[in-house]
C-alpha positions in Angstrom: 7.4 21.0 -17.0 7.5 17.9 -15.0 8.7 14.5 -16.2 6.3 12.4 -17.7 6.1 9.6 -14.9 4.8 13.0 -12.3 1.8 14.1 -14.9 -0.2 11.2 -14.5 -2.8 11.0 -11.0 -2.6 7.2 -10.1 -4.6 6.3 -7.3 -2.3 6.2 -3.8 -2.6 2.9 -1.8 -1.4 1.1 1.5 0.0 -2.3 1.5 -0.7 -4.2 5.0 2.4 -6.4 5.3 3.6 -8.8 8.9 6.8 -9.6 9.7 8.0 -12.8 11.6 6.6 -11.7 14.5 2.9 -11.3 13.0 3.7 -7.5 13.6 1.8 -5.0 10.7 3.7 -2.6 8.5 1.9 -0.4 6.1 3.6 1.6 3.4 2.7 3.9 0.9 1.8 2.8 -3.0 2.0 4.3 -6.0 3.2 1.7 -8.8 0.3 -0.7 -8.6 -1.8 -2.1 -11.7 -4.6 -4.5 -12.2 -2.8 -6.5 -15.2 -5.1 -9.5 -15.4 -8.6 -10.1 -15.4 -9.1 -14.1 -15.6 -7.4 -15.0 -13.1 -7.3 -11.6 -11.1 -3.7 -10.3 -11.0 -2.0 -7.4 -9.9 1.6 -5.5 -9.8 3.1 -3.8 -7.2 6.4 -2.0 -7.3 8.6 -2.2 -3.6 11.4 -0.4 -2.7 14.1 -2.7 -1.7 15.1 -0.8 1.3 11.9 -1.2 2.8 10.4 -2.9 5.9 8.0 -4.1 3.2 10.1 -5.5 1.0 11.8 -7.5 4.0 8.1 -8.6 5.1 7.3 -10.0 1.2 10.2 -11.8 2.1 8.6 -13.8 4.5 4.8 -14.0 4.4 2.7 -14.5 1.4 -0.4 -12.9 2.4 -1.0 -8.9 2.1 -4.2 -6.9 2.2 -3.9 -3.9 -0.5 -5.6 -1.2 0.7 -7.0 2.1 -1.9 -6.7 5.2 -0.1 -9.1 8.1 0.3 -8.3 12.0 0.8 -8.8 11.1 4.4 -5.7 9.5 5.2 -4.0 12.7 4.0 -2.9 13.4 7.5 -1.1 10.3 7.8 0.6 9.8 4.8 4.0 11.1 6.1 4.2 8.4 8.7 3.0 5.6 6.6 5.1 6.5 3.7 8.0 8.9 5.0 9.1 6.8 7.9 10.1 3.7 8.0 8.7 0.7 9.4 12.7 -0.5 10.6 12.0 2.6 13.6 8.9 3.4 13.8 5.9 1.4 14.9 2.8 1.7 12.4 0.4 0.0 14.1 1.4 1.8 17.9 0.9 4.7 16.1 -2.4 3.9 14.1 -4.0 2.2 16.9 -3.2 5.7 19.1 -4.6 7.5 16.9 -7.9 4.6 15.9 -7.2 4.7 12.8 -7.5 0.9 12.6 -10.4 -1.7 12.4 -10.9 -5.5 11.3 -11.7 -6.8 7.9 -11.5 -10.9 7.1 -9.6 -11.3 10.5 -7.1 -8.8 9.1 -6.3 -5.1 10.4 -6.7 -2.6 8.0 -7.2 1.7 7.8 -10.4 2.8 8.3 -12.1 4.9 5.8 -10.4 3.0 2.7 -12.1 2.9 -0.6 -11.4 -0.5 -1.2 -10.0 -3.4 0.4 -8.0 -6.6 -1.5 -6.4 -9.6 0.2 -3.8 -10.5 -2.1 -1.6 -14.0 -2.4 2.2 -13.2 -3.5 2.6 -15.0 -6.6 5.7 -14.1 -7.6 8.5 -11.5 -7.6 10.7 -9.9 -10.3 14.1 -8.6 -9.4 14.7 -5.7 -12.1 17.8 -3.1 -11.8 16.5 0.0 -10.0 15.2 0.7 -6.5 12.3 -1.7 -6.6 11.2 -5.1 -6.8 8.0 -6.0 -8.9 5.7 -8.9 -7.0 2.6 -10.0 -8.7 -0.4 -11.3 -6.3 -3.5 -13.1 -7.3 -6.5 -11.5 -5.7 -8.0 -14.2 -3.0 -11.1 -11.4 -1.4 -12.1 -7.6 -2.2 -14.1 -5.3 -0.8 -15.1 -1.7 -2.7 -16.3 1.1 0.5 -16.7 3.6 -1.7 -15.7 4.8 -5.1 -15.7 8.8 -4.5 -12.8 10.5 -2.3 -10.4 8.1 -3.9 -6.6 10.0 -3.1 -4.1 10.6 -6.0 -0.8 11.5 -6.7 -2.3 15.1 -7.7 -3.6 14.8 -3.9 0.1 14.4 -2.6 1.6 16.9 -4.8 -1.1 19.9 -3.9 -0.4 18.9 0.2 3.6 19.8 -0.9 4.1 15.4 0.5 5.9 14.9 -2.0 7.4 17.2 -5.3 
């Protein structure tokens, strides 16, 4: 059987992150949660080791973005390799995977698109960091085709 944290599906997201030299990073998301309504708030969980997590670091402003099944094919390179040696955007724009949304640079075929405002982040013992962000835009594309943990496990990415 598989531990209890692997039998839920949560969605899979991207968070668009810059680094001091306004260069994109994009990772892979799992631990992410709406947790308030009025104002809009959400979670997300960080590695530490991460390209992203040095990025929160510096800027404030992220664009979340909620996967479809479409970005199956890239998954490895957004979320298996890491941002320190390997350059996303190069590699997305080769490939046009990119477009512009609010001025920002973002996946095509998302479901959904959220500027976010770091608000704060929470240093806990473990691997990751937890930042909260207020929500500043969104932008749903579509709610069918959204990609899932499930999605991830069935394409042997990860498990």
């Amino acid at each position: 059987m598989k531990r209890p944290w692997n039998i839920v599906n949560p969605a899979i997201y991207s968070l668009v992150t810059y680094d001091e030299k306004d260069n994109l990073n994009m990772n892979i998301c799992s631990y992410v949660s709406a947790v308030s309504l009025k104002p809009k708030i959400y979670s997300i969980a960080v590695d530490y080791s991460t390209k992203t997590y040095e990025n929160l670091k510096l800027n404030s402003f992220v664009v979340l973005q909620l996967l479809s099944k479409s970005h199956l094919k890239i998954i490895r390179k957004l979320g298996k390799t890491s941002g320190y040696f390997f350059n996303k955007e190069n590699y997305l724009r080769s490939i046009e995977m990119l477009e512009s949304w609010k001025k920002k640079t973002v996946l095509k075929d998302t479901c959904a698109l959220l500027e976010l405002k770091k608000m704060n982040e929470i240093n806990i013992e473990g691997d990751h960091a937890m930042f909260t962000f207020s929500v500043s835009k969104y932008k749903t594309l579509s709610e069918g085709g959204i990609l899932t943990f499930k999605d991830l496990i069935d394409n042997k990415i990860i498990l």
